[in-house]
N, C-alpha and C positions, 0 to 999 in steps of 0.2 A: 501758694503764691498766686499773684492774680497778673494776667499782661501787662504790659507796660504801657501807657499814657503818652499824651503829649506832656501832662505833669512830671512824667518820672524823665523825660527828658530835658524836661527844661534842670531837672538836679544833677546830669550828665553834662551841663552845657555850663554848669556854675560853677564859672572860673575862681572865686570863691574856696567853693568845694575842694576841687581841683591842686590849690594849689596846700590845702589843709592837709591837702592824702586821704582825705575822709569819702569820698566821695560815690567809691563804691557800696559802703559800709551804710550811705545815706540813704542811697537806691535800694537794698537788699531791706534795708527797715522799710521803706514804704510799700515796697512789691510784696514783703510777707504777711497774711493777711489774719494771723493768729496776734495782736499784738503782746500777748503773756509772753511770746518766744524772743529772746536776748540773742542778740548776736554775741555777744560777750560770752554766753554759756554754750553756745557751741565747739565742736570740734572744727578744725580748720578744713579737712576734708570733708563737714555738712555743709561749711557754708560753700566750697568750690561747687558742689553738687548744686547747690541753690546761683550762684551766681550763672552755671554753663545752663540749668534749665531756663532760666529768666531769659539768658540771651537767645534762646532755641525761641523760644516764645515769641519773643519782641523781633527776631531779623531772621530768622528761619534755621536751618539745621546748618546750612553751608558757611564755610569759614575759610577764608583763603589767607593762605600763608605764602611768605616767599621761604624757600627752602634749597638750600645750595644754586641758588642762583635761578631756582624754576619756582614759578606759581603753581600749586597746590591746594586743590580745594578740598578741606578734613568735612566728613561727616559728622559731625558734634555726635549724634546720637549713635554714634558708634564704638565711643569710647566707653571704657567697661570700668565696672564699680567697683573698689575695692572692700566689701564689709565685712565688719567688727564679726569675728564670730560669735554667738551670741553661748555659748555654751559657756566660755570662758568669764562670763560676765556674773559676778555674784551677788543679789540682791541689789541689781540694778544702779552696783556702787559704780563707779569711774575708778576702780583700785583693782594695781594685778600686780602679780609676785613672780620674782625672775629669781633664780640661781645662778648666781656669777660661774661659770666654766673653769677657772684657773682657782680661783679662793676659796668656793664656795658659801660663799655668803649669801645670805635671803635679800632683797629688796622687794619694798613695796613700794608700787609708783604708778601714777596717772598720765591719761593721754592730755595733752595739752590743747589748751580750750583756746578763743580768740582774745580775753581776758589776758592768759597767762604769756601771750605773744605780747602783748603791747607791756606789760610789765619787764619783760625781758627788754623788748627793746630799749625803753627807758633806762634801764639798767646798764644797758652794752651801750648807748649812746655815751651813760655816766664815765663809766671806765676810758672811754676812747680818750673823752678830755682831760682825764687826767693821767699824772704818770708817764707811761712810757708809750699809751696810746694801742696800749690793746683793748681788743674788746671782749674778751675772755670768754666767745660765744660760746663756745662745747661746755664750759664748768657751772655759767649761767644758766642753761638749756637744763642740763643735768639737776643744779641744786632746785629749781622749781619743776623737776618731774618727780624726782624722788621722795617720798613720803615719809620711808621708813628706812635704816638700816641695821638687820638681825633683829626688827622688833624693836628698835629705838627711835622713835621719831622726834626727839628734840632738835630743832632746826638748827642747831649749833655743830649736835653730831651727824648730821648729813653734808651739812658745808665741812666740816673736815676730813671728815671721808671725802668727798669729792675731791678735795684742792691736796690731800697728804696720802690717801689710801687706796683710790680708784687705778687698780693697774691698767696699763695701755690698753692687756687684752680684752681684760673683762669688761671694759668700757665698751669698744667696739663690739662684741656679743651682743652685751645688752642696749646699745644705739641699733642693732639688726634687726634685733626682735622684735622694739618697739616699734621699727616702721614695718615690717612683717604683719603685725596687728593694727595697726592704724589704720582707719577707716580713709578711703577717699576716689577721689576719680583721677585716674591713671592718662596723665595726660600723652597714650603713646601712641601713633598713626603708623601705616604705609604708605609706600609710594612704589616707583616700577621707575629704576634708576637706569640711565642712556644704554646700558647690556639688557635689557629686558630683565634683573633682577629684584627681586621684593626684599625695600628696604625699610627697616624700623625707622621710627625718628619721633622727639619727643614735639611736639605741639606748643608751639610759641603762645607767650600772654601776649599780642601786641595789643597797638593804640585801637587795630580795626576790631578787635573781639566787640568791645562793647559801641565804638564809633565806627561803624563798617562803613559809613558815606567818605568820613577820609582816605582811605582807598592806602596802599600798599605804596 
């Protein structure tokens, strides 16, 4: 990725953009400087890595948050990476195999790309307006992570599995794992709370991450 510009600001500043919801997605194209690379074929934890270096780049490391009522300044570059381990990866596929705990069943299933997010959402958007206005996140999430089940991969018998066969437990196993494996940057800081104790806390997306001149 290369600094950011008074150009890449003026795509920060387009109200436009902004109001599309595109607009990080606009900046991360222009700042990456390979352009064979899709943001669409990424994982969701490459592109948070690329978006927090971009901003370290462009406004420095420090990032202030309001946090129980106190100002908090995170060291960006202090936050630690979560990676894929690379053993578990075979021939460079995007495909890994879980045994269900309670039924023992095989799956085969992939980490989810920024592609397979906008699909879903589309999808959860669909259901909400119809019906009875659920969005059926977790069975959505599921049928486009799932590839295969016991070596069946027609997309017919994955969705039913999902919606008739998926027990409660073995869902929640295999939703642990998968983010157990999921690559990403771990948005979790300290602080030093009114006892003098060291306290965890997860690190806010606010408006100042990438407009830090709006102020808190």
């Amino acid at each position: 990725i290369k600094y950011m510009t008074a150009r890449e600001e003026d795509i920060l500043t387009s109200a436009n953009l902004i109001k599309k919801g595109i607009v990080i997605d606009k900046l991360l194209e222009a700042l990456i400087v390979d352009k064979s690379i899709k943001l669409d074929d990424m994982l969701l934890g490459d592109k948070n890595a690329i978006l927090i270096a971009s901003r370290i780049l462009a406004y420095g490391k420090e990032y202030e948050v309001e946090i129980d009522g106190k100002e908090v300044v995170v060291d960006l570059t202090t936050l630690k990476e979560k990676k894929l381990d690379e053993k578990i990866v075979v021939n460079g596929s995007n495909e890994f195999d879980f045994q269900l705990p309670a039924t023992k069943r095989k799956l085969t299933f992939k980490l989810l790309t920024q592609s397979d997010e906008k699909s879903m959402d589309k999808e959860i958007e669909g259901y909400k307006k119809i019906g009875d206005g659920i969005g059926y996140e977790t069975t959505t999430r599921l049928k486009h992570q799932i590839l295969s089940v016991d070596g069946d991969a027609k997309k017919a018998s994955v969705n039913n599995f999902v919606d008739n066969e998926f027990l409660s437990m073995d869902s929640r196993a295999f939703r642990t794992h998968v983010n157990s494996i999921n690559p990403d940057v771990e948005m979790k800081s300290t602080l030093i709370d009114e006892d003098g104790n060291e306290k965890e806390f997860t690190v806010p997306m606010t408006v100042t991450f990438l407009w830090p001149s709006v102020g808190i």
